[in-house]
C-alpha positions as CSV (number, residue, x, y, z in Angstrom):
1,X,-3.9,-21.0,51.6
2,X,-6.8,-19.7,49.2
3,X,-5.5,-18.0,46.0
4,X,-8.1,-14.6,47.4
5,X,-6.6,-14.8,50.5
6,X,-3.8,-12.6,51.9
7,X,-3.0,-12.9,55.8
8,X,-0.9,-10.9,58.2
9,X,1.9,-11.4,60.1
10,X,3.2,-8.8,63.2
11,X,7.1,-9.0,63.7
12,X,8.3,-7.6,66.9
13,X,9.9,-8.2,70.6
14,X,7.8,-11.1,72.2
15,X,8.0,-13.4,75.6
16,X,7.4,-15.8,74.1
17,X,6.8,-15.4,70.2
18,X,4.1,-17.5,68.5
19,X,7.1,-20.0,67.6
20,X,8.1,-20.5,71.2
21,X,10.7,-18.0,71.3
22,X,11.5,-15.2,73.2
23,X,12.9,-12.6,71.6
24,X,12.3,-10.7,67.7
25,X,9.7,-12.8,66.2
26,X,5.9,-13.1,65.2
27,X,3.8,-11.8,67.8
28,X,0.7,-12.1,65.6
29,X,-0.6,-13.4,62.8
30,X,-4.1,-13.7,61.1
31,X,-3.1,-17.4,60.4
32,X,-4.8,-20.3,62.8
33,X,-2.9,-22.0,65.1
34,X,-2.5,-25.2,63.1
35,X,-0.9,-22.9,60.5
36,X,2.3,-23.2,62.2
37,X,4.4,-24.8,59.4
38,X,3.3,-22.1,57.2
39,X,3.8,-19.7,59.8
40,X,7.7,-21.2,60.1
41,X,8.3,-21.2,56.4
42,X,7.1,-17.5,56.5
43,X,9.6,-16.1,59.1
44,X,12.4,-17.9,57.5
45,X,11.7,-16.3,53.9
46,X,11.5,-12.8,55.2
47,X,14.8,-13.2,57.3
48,X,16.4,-11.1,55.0
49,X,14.3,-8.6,55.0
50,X,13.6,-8.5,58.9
51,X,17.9,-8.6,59.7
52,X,18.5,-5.6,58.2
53,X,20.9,-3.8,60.4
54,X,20.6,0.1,60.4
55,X,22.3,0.9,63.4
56,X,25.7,0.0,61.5
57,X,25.2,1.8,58.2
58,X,23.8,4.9,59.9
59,X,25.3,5.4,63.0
60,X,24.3,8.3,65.3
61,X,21.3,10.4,65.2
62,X,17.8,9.6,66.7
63,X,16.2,5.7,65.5
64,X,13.0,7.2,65.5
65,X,14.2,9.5,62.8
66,X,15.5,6.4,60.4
67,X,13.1,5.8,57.3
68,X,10.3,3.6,57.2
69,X,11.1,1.4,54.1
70,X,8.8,-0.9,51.9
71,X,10.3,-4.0,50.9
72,X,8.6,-7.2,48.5
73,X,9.5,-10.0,46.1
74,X,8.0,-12.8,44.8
75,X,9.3,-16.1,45.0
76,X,9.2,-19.1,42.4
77,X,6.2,-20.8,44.0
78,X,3.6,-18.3,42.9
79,X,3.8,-16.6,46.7
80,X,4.7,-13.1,47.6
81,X,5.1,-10.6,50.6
82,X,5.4,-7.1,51.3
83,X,6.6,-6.1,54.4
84,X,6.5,-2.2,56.2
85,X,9.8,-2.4,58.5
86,X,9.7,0.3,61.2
87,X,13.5,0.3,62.1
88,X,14.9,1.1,65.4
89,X,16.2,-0.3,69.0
90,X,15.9,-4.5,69.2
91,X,12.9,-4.1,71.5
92,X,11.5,-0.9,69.4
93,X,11.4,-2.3,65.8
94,X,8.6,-3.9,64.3
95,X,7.5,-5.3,60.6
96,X,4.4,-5.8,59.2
97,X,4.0,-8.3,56.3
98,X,1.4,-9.3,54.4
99,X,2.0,-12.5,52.2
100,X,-0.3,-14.6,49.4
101,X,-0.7,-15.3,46.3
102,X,2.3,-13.0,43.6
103,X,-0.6,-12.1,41.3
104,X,-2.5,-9.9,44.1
105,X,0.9,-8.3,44.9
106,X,2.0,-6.3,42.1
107,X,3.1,-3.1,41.8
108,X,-0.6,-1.3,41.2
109,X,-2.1,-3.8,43.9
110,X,0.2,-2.5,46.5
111,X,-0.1,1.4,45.7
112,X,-3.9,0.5,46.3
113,X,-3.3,-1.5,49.8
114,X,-0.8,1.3,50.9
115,X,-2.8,4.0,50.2
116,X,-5.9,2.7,51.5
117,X,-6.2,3.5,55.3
118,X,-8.5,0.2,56.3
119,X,-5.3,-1.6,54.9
120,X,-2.2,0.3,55.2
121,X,-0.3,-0.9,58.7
122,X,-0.6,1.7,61.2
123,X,2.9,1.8,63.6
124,X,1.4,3.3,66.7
125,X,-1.8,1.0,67.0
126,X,0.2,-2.7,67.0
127,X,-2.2,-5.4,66.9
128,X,-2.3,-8.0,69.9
129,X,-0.4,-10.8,70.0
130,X,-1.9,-14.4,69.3
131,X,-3.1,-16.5,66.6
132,X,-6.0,-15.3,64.1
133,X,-4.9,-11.8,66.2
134,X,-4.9,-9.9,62.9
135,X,-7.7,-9.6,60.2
136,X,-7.7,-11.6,56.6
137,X,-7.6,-9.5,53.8
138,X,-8.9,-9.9,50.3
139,X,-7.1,-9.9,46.7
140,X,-6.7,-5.5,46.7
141,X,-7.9,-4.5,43.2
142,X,-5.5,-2.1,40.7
143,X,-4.5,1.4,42.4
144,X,-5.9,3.0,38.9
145,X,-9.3,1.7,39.4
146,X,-9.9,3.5,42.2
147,X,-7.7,6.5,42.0
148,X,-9.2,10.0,41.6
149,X,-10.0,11.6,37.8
150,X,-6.7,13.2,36.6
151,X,-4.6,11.4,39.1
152,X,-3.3,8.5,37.2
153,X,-2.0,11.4,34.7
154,X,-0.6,13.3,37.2
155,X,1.0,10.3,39.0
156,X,3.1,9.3,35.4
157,X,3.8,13.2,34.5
158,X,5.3,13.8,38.3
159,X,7.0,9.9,37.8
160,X,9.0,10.6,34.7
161,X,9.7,14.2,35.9
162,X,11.5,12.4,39.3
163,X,15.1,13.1,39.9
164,X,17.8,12.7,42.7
165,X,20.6,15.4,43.5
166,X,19.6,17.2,39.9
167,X,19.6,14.5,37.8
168,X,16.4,12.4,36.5
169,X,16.4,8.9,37.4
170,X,13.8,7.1,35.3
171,X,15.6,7.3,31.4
172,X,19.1,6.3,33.0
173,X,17.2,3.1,35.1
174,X,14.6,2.4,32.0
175,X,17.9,2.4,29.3
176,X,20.1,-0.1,32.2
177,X,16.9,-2.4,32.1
178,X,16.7,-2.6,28.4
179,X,20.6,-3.4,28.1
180,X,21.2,-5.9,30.9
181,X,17.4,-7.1,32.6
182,X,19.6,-9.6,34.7
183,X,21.6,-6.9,36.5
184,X,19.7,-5.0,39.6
185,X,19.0,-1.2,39.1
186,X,20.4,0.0,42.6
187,X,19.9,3.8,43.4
188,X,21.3,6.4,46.2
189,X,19.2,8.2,48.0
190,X,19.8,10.7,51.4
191,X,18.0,9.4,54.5
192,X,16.5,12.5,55.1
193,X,14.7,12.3,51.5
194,X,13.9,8.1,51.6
195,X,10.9,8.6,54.0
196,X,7.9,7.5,51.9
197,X,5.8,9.7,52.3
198,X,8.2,11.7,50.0
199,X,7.2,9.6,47.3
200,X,10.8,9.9,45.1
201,X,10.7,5.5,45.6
202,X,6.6,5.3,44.7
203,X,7.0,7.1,42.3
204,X,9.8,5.9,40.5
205,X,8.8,2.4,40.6
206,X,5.7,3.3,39.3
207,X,7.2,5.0,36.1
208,X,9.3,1.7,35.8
209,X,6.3,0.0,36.2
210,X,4.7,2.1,33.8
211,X,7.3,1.8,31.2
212,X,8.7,-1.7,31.3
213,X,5.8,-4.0,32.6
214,X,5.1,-4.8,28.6
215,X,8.3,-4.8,27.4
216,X,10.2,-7.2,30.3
217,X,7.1,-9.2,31.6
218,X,4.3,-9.3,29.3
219,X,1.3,-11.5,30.2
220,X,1.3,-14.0,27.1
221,X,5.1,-13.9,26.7
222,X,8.3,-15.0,27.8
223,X,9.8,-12.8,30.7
224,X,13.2,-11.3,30.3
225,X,15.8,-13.7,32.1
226,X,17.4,-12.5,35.3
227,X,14.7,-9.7,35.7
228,X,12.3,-8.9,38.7
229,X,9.9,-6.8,40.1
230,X,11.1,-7.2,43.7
231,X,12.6,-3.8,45.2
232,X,13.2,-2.1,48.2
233,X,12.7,2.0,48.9
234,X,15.1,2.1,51.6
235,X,18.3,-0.7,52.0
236,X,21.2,0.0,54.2
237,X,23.1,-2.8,52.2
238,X,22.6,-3.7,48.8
239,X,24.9,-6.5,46.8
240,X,24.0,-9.8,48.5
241,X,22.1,-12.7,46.6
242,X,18.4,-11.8,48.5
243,X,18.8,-7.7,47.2
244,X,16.4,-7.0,45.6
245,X,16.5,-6.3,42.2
246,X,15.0,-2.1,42.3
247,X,16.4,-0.3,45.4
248,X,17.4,2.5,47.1
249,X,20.5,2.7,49.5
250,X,22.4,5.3,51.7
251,X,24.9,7.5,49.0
252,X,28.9,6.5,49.6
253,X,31.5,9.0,50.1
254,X,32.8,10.4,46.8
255,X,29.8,9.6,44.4
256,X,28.0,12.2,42.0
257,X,26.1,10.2,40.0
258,X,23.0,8.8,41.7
259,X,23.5,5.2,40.3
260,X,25.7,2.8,41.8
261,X,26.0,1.4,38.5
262,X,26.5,3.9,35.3
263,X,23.7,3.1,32.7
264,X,24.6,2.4,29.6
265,X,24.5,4.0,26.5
266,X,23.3,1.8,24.3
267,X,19.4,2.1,24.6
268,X,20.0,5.4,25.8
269,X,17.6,7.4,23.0
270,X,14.9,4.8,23.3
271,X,14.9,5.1,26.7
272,X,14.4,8.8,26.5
273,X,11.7,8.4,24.2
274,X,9.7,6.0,26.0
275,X,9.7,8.6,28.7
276,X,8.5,11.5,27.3
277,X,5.6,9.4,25.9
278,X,5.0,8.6,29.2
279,X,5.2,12.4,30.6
280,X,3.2,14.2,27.2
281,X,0.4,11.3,27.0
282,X,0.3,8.9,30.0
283,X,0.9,5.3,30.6
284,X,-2.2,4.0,28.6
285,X,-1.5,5.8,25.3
286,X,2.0,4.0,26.2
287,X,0.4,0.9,26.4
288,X,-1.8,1.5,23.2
289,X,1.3,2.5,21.6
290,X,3.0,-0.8,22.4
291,X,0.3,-2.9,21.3
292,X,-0.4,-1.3,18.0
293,X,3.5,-2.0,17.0
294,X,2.7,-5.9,18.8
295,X,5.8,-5.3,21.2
296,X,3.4,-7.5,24.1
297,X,2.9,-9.7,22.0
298,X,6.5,-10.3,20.7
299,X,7.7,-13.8,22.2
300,X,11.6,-12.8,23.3
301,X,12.7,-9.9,25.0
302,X,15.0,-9.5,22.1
303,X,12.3,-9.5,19.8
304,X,10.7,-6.6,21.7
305,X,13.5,-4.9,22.3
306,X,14.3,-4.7,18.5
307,X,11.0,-3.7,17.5
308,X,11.4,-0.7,19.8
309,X,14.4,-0.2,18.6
310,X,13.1,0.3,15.1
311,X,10.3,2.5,16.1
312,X,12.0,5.1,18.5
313,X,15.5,5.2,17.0
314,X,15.7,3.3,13.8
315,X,19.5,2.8,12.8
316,X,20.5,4.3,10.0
317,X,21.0,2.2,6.3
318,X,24.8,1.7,5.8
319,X,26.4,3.5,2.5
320,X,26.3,1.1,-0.2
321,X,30.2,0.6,-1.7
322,X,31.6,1.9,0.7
323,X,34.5,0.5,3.4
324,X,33.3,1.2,7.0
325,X,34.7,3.8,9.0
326,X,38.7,2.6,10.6
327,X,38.5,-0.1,7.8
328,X,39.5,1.9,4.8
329,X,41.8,0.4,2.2
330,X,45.9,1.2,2.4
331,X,48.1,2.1,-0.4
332,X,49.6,-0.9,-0.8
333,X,45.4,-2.5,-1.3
334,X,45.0,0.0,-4.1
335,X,45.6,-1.5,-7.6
336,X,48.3,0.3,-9.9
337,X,47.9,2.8,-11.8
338,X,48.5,2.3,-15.3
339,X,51.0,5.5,-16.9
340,X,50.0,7.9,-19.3
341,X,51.2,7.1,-23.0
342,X,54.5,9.0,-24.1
343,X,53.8,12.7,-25.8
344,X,55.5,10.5,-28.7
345,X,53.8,8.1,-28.9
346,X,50.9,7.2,-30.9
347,X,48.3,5.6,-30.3
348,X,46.1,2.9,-32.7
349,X,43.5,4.0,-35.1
350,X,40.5,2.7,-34.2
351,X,39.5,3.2,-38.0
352,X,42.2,2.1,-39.6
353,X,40.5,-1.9,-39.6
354,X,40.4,-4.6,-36.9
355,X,43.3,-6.0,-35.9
356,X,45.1,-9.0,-38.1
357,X,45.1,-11.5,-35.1
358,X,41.2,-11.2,-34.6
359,X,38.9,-14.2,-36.1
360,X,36.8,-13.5,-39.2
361,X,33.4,-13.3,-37.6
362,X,30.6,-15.9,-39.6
363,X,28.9,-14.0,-42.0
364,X,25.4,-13.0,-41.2
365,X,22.5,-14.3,-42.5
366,X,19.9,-12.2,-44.4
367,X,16.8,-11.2,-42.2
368,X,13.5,-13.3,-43.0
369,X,9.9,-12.4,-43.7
370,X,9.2,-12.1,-40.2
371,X,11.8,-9.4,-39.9
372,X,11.4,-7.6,-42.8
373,X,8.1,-7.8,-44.1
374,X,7.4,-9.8,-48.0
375,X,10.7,-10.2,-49.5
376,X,10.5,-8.4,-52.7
377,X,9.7,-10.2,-56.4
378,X,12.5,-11.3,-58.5
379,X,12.9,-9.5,-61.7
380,X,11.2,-6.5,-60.2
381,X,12.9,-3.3,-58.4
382,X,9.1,-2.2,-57.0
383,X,8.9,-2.7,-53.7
384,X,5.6,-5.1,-52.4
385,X,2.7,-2.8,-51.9
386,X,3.3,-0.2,-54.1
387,X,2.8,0.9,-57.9
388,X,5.5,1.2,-60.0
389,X,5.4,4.9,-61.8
390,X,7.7,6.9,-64.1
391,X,7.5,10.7,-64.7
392,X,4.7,11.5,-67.6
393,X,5.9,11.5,-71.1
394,X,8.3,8.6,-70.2
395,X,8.4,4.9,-71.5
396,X,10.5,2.4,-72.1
397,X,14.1,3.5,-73.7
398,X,12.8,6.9,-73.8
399,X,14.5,9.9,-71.9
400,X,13.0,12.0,-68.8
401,X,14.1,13.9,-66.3
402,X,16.3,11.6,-64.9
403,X,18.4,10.7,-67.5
404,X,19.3,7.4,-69.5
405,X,18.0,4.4,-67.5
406,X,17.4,0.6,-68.4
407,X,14.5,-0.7,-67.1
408,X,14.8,-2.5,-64.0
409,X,17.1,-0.2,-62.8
410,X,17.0,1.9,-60.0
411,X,17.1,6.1,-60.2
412,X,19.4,8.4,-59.0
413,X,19.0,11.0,-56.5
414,X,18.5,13.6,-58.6
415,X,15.3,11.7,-60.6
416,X,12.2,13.0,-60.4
417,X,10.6,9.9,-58.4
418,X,6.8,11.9,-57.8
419,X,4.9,14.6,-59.8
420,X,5.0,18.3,-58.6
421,X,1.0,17.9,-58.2
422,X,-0.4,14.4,-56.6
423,X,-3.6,13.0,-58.1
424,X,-6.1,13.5,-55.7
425,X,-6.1,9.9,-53.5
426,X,-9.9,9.1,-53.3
427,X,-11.9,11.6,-55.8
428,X,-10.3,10.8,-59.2
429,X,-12.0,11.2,-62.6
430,X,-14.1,8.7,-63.4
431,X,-12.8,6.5,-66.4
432,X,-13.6,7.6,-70.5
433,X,-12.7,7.1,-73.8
434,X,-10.5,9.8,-73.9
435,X,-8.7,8.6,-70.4
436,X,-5.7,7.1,-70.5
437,X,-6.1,5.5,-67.3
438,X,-5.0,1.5,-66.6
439,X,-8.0,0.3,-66.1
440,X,-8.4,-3.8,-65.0
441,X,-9.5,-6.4,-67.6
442,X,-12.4,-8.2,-67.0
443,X,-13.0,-11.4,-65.6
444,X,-14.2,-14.0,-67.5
445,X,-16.9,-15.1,-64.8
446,X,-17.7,-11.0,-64.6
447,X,-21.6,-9.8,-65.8
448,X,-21.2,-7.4,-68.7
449,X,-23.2,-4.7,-66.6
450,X,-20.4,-5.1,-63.9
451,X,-17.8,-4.2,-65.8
452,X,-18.1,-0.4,-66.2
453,X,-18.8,-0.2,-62.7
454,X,-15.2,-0.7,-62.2
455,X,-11.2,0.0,-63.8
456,X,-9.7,-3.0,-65.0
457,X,-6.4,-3.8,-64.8
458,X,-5.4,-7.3,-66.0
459,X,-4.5,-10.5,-63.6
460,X,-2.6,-13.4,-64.1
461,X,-4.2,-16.1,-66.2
462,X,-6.0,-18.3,-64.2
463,X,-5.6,-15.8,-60.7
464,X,-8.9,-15.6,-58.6
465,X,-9.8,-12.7,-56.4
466,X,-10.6,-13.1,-52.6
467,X,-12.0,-9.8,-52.6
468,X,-15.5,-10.1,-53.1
469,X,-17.2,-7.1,-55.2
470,X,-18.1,-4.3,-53.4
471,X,-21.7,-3.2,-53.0
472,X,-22.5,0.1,-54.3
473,X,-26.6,0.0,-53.1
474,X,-25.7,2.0,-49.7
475,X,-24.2,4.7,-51.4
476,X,-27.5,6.9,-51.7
477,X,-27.7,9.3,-51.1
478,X,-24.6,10.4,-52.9
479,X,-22.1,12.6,-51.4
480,X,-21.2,15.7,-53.0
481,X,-17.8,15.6,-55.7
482,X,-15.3,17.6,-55.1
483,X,-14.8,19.7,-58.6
484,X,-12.6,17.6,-60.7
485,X,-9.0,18.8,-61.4
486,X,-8.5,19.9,-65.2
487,X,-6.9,17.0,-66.8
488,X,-4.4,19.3,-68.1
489,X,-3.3,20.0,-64.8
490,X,-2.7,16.1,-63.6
491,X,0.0,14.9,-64.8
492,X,-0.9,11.6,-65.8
493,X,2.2,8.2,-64.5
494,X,3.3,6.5,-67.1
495,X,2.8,2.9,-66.9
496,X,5.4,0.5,-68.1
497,X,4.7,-1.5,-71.5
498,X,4.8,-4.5,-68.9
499,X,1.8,-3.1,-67.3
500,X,-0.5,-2.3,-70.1
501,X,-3.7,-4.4,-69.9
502,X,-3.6,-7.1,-72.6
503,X,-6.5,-7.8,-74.6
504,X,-9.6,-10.3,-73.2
505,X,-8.8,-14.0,-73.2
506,X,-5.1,-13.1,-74.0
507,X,-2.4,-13.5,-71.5
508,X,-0.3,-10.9,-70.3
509,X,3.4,-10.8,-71.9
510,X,5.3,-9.0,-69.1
511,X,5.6,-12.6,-66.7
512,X,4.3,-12.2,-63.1
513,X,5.7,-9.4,-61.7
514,X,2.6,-7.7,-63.7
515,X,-0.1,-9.6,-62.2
516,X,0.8,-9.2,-58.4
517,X,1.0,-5.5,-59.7
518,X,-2.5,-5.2,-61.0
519,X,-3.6,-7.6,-58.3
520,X,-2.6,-5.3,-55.6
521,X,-3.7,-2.3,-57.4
522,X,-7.1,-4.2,-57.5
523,X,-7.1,-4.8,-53.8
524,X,-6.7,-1.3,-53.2
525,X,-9.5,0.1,-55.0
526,X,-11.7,-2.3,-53.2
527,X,-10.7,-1.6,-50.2
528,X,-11.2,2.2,-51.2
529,X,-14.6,1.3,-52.5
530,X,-15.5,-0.3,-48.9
531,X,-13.9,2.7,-47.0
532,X,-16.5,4.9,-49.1
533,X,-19.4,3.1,-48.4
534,X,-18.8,3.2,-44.8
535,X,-18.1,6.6,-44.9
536,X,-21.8,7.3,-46.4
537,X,-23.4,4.8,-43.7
538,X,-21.9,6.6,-41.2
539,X,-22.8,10.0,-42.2
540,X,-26.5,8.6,-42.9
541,X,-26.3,7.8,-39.3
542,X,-25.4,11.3,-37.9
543,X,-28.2,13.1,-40.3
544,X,-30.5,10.5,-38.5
545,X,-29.8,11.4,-35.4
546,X,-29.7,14.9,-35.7
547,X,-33.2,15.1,-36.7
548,X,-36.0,16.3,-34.1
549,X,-36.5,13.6,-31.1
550,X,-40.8,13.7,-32.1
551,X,-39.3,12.0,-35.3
552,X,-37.4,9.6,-34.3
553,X,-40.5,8.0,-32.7
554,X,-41.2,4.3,-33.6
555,X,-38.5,4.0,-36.3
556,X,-35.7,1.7,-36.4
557,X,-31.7,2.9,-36.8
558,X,-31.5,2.9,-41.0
559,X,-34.8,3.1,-42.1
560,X,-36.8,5.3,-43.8
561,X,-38.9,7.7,-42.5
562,X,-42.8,6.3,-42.0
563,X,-45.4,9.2,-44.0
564,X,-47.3,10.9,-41.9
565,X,-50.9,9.6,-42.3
566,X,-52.5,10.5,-38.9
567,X,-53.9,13.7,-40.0
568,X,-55.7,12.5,-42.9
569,X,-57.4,9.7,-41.0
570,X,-58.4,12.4,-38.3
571,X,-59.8,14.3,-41.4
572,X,-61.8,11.0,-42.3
573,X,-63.1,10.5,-38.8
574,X,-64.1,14.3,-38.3
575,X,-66.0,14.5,-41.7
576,X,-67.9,11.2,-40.9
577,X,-68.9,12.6,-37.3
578,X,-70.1,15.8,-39.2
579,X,-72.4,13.6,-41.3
580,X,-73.8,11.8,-38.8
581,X,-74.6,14.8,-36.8
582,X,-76.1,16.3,-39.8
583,X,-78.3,12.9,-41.0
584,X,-79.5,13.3,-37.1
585,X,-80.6,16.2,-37.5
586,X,-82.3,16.4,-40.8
587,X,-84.4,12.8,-39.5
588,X,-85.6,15.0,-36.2
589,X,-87.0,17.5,-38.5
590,X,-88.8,15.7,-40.6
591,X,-89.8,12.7,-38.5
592,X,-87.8,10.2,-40.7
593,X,-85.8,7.5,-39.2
594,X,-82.4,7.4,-39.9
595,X,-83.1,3.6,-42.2
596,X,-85.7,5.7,-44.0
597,X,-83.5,8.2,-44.5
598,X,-80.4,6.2,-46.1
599,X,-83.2,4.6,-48.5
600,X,-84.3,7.8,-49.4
601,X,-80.6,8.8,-50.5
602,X,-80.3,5.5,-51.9
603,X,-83.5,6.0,-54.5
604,X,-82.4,9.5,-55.3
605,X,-78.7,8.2,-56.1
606,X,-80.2,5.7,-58.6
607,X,-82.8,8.0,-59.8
608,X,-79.6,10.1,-60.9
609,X,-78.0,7.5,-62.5
């Protein structure tokens, strides 16, 4: 049989059937006579669904009044059939199936053959009996193709809004499907409300459709095991191995709900969800929905059931430390409690000392240079980087303010470490014979013109500076002084006899704590005398550029500014263009060319002379 080929097969009362039979059989078929085997194994797969006995599940009452049903499954082969069953008397009831391939048989497919009236089995026009008696039909295309504007919408709002006796149908049969797919969804429903043109079975398989076609039986994924699509609007009897797995049955005496089988509770909020999505936006945005979070694409059904899980009802974080609920610790799991000490009783000093059976630790080690910074100079108490200094009028052995104290050693807190009023840190007095100052001795490699240019303080014998000398030539032009504080005023430090600069060529008597003194002190001017000459460059800089943008025209950053000589060279040019003009005109006067006219001036200039 062609895969885009679906035939038809007429069940009734025939003498003798197409099989040789006389009795219930195929009376028609759209297949060829040589077709007979495939006839056979037809009739034989659709016994089930042709058997069905009404008479003894609904007893009484008029046959023509019983429902037609719709009944189809798929088999393992890649076949399927759908079959309209007319039930009634034994020479009265018919069926109508129409069998091929399972992928032009699904749920949307059938809607579209159904509702389509050049395909949809008509029971009071059977066709007559015989082989190739019926028409072939092609692969129907998707009911939503060729449905109406707005009716797709209205056919998923109307399918999740479906209920039976009260009570909606599609969140309980959606949340049984997520917990057990294996286990058939089986619904009651009263005979006088299972005719189809009701649509309560259309349209509830369509919201399962809807709902669960991605989530059970994606395309490019593995199906959920147990589950299938085949169902049944109207069964008398449900629970044999051939039910199908969706279907609708008479109600029993004595049950409310309309589910043979309670749903479950488990998926019961993501079930819920999943159908208002489907009422407030429609299957597609369902759809969309689905493949934005990759549920299709998922390749268990566990795996997509637990990613909807996490997007419609998340489960909440357990409490961290804490015993879950019914497994909470006894009394007798607790640890004891230790008792308060006595009223009486006293309790250890924690200041009285450690305790006599604790170890003596190992003694620390002191903190190195990298810690701490330079380790300070024996025989000195100055700290590295600064300048040893004693209140004015204070030398060795003598008394100040502080008191009797050795040298070397250290003042109290109540000595006067500072002077009430600081020399000034950059703008001090420039060095004279009637300073008192330290100034540096000079180097012996030093020019005699360099050495005013500078205090002197004297080094260790033999010391060189890295330093090189600073130059002064950027330091025009020269920055206004502040006015100098009366030296009356400045209390003047006293240096220490070990720091007074010894005589040229003579070495110091104090040892070397007083070169790295004077060598530091050294350092620090220079580096004062380099911070000042930056200072000027960078103030030269901002006059420069706040001068007038026509200025600036030509000239480099630094420089000088260029004279301006342009207007006396106009000047020049204007006064020789006057000249000319006037040498023209004098030789058009007198009829003298302007050769004999320059000779003329040439013999009057040294006639004058």
């Amino acid at each position: 049989m062609p895969e885009s080929t679906y035939h038809q097969i007429h069940f009734a009362w025939a003498e003798p059937t197409l099989l040789g039979r006389t009795g219930p059989g195929p009376s028609a078929s759209s297949l060829p006579e040589p077709e007979q085997p495939a006839l056979r194994s037809w009739r034989d797969r659709l016994l089930p669904a042709l058997t069905a006995d009404y008479r003894a599940l609904l007893p009484g009452g008029d046959p023509a009044t019983r429902p037609e049903t719709l009944w189809s499954r798929a088999y393992p082969d890649g076949q399927a059939a759908l079959v309209y069953r007319w039930p009634g008397e034994v020479r009265s009831a018919h069926a109508w199936a129409i069998v091929g391939p399972a992928r032009g048989l699904t749920l949307p497919r059938i809607l579209a053959l159904h509702e389509n009236p050049h395909t949809r089995p008509d029971p009071r026009r059977p066709p007559a009996p015989g082989w190739s008696a019926m028409p072939v039909l092609s692969m129907p295309g998707p009911w939503e193709r060729t449905a109406a504007p707005g009716a797709v919408r209205t056919r998923d709002r109307r399918a999740a809004e479906t209920s039976v006796e009260g009570e909606p149908i599609l969140v309980g049969a959606v949340a049984s499907a997520l917990h057990r797919p294996d286990l058939p969804v089986h619904l009651t429903l009263a005979p006088e409300r299972a005719d189809l043109w009701q649509a309560v079975q259309l349209r509830f398989l369509w919201g399962m459709h809807r709902v669960l076609h991605d989530v059970l039986t994606p395309p490019d994924a593995v199906p959920a095991a147990g589950w299938s699509w085949s169902f049944s609007t109207y069964e008398p009897a449900l629970g044999g191995e051939d039910s199908p797995h969706l279907a609708f049955a008479p109600p029993t005496s004595g049950r409310v709900s309309p589910f043979r089988t309670p749903p479950a509770a488990d998926h019961r909020k993501v079930a819920e969800r999943l159908v208002e999505i489907l009422r407030d936006e429609g299957g597609d945005a369902l759809a969309a929905h689905l493949a934005e979070r990759g549920v299709p694409d998922a390749p268990t059904f566990a795996d997509r059931r637990a990613l909807l899980s996490d997007w419609l009802d998340p489960a909440p974080r357990p409490a961290r430390d804490l015993p879950p609920v019914g497994d909470m610790s006894t009394a007798e799991d607790l640890p004891p409690v230790e008792p308060l000490p006595d009223e009486h009783e006293t309790l250890p000093d924690p200041l009285d000392g450690p305790p006599e059976t604790l170890e003596d630790l190992p003694e620390a080690e002191p903190p190195g240079e990298e810690e701490t910074g330079p380790r300070q100079p024996p025989g000195t108490d100055v700290p590295v980087g600064r300048i040893a200094v004693e209140p004015a009028g204070t030398g060795p052995g003598e008394q100040g303010p502080g008191g009797d104290r050795e040298q070397g050693e250290l003042p109290q807190e109540d000595d006067v470490l500072w002077p009430e009023q600081p020399r000034p840190l950059h703008d001090e007095p420039a060095p004279g014979p009637d300073t008192e100052h330290p100034v540096l001795a000079p180097r012996p490699d030093e020019p005699a013109e360099d050495r005013t240019r500078r205090p002197r303080l004297a080094p260790a014998e033999g010391e060189e500076h890295p330093l090189p000398e600073p130059d002064r030539s950027d330091a025009e032009p020269p920055v206004p002084e502040e006015p100098a504080v009366p030296e009356a005023a400045v209390p003047e430090p006293a240096v220490p006899e070990a720091a007074v600069p010894a005589p040229v060529g003579e070495a110091p008597a104090g040892g070397g704590g007083d070169a790295d003194t004077d060598a530091e002190l050294w350092r620090i001017r220079e580096e004062r005398d380099r911070y000042h000459a930056e200072l000027q460059g960078l103030r030269r800089e901002l006059a420069r550029l706040d001068r007038p943008w026509p200025d600036l025209d030509g000239e480099e950053p630094g420089a000088e500014p260029a004279p301006r000589r342009w207007p006396g060279r106009l000047a020049a040019a204007l006064l020789a263009l006057v000249l000319l003009g006037v040498g023209l005109e004098i030789g058009a006067r007198s009829g003298t060319g302007a050769l004999d006219l320059l000779g003329m001036l040439g013999d009057r200039f040294v006639q004058s002379l």
